[in-house]
C-alpha positions as CSV (number, residue, x, y, z in Angstrom):
1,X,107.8,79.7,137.4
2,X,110.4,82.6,138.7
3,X,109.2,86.3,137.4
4,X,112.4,87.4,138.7
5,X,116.2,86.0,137.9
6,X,119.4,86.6,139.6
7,X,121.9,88.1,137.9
8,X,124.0,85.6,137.2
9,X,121.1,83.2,136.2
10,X,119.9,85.6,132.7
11,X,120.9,85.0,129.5
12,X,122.3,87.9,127.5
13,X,120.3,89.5,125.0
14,X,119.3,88.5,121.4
15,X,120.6,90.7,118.6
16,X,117.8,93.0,117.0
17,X,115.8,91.5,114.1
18,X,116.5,93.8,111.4
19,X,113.3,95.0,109.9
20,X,112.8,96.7,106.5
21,X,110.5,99.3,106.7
22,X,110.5,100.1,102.9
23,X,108.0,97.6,102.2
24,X,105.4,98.6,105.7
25,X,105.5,102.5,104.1
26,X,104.9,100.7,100.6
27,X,102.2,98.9,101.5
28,X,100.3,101.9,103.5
29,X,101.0,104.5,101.1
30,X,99.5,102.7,98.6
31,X,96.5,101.8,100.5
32,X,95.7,105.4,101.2
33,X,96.5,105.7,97.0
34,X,93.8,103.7,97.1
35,X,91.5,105.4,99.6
36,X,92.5,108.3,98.0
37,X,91.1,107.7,94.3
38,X,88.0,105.6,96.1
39,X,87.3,108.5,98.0
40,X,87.5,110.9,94.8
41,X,84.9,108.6,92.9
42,X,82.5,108.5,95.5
43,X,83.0,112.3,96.1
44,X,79.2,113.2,95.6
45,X,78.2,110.3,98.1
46,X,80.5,111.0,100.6
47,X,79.8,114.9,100.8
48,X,76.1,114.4,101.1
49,X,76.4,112.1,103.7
50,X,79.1,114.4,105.0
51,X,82.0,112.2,104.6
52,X,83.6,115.0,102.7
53,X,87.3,115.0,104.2
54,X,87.8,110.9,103.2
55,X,89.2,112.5,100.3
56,X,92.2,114.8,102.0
57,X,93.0,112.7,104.5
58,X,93.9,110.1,102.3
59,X,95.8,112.4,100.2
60,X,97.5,113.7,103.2
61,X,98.4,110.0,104.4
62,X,99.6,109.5,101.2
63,X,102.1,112.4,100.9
64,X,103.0,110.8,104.6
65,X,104.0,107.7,103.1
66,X,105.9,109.1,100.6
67,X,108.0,111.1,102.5
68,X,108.4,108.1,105.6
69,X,109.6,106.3,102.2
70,X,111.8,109.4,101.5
71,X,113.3,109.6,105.3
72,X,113.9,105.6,104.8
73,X,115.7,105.9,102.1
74,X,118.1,108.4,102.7
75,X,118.7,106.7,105.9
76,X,119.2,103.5,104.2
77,X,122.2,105.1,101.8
78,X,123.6,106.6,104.7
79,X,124.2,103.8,107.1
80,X,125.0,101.9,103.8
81,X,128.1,103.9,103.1
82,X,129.3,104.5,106.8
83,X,128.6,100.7,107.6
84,X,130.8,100.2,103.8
85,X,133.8,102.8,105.1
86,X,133.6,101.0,108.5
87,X,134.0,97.5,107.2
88,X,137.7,97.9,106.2
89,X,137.6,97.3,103.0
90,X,140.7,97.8,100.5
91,X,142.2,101.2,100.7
92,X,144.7,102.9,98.3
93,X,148.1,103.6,99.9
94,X,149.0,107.2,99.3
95,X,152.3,107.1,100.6
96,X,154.8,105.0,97.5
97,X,157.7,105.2,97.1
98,X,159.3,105.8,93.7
């Protein structure tokens, strides 16, 4: 085995897997939704044993996740339409002639 190849000996790259990182944010912000009302039951418990700031970290992750879902998304609808505009679609001719 070789750890280094020649130039003329690599293969090109592969195209980038495209990832959707909608359902990654989903998944954590709900899990700190979830640490979030856990922590709010146990409240009591958790500030004797001094475990107090569970409950706004989670809250804080949560608001997080929501806007890493809001960033996403408005980067999602943007590319969208560019990558529509770009694709050549059908266009209306503006110049006819009557």
């Amino acid at each position: 085995m070789r750890l280094w190849l020649g130039e003329d000996e690599r293969r090109p790259d592969p195209a980038p897997a495209r990832a959707d990182a909608r359902k990654a944010l989903a998944t954590g912000t709900a899990a700190w939704l979830l640490g979030a009302g856990l922590a709010w039951f146990f409240l009591p418990a958790l500030d004797a044993a001094g475990f107090g700031w569970l409950l706004p970290m989670s809250v804080i992750g949560f608001a997080l996740g929501i806007a890493g879902i809001t960033v996403v998304q408005v980067h999602r609808h943007r590319t969208g339409e560019r990558g529509r505009r770009n694709r050549g679609g059908p266009t209306v001719d503006q110049s006819s002639e009557d």
